[in-house]
N, C-alpha and C positions, 0 to 999 in steps of 0.2 A: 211783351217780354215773356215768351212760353219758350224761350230756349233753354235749351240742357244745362247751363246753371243754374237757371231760375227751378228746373228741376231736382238738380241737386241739391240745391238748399233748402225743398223741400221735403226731399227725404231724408236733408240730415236733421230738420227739423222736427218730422215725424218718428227717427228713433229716438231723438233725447225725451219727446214726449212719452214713448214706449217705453226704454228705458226707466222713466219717471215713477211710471204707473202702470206693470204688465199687463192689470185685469180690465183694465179699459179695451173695447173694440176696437180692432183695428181700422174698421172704415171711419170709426170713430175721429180717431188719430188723425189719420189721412184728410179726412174733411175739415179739421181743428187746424192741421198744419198749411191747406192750402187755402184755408181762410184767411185766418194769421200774417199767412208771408203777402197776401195781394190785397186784402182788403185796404191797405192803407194807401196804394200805389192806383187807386182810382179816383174819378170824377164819380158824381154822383146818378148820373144817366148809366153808367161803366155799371157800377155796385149795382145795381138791378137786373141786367144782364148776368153781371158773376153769380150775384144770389139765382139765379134761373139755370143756370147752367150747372150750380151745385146740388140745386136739388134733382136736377135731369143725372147727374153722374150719381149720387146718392138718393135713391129715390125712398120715402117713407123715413126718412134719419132727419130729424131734428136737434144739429147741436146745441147745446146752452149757453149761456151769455158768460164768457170766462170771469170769475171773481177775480179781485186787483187786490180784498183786504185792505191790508196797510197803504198801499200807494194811495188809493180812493180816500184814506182816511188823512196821507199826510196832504193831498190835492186839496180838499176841502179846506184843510184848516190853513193852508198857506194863501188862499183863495181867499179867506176871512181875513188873514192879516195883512193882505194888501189892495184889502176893498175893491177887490172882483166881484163881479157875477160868478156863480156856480151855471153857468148855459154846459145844458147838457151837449151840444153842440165841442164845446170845446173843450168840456172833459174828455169826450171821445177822441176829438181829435191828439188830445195829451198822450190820451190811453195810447194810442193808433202810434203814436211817437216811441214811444217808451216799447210797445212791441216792434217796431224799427229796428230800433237799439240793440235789442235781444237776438236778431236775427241776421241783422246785416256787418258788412265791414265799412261801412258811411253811409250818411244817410246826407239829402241836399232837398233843406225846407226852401219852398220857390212862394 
């Protein structure tokens, strides 16, 4: 899915990041946004490829693990109250959800 909407939304998702925060790097952005919008939409053989191809398009850039704050901390405690595991596995995939949400107009859990 590297067609021109999937391009689009990630340029509109790399100006609201811009927008956010001027002083951040733009390849910064760009790497942040086309993380964000595909990480979620692969397999796990896929993510290994994408992460190889990202640092082949951004070479020497390292982006950071985006903080969640509060969502991590309401994830956790509602994870306690209904006698979950905390699998980090399935935090992420929460996490992976919830940046879904933020970026798309539907999202379809299979």
């Amino acid at each position: 899915d590297y067609g021109l909407r999937n391009l689009k939304a990630v340029l509109n998702m790399a100006g609201s990041l811009k927008r956010a925060d001027a002083s951040v790097n733009e390849e910064s952005i760009l790497m942040r946004a086309l993380r964000d919008m595909n990480l979620p939409k692969f397999i796990e053989d896929d993510l290994k490829l994408f992460r190889l191809l990202l640092g082949d398009l951004f070479p020497g850039l390292d982006l950071p693990v985006s903080e969640y704050g509060n969502l991590t901390v309401a994830l956790n405690r509602e994870l306690e109250r209904k006698k979950l595991q905390k699998h980090p596995f399935l935090l992420g995939k929460i996490i992976q959800l919830y940046d879904s949400q933020l970026t798309r107009h539907c999202n379809m859990l299979v």
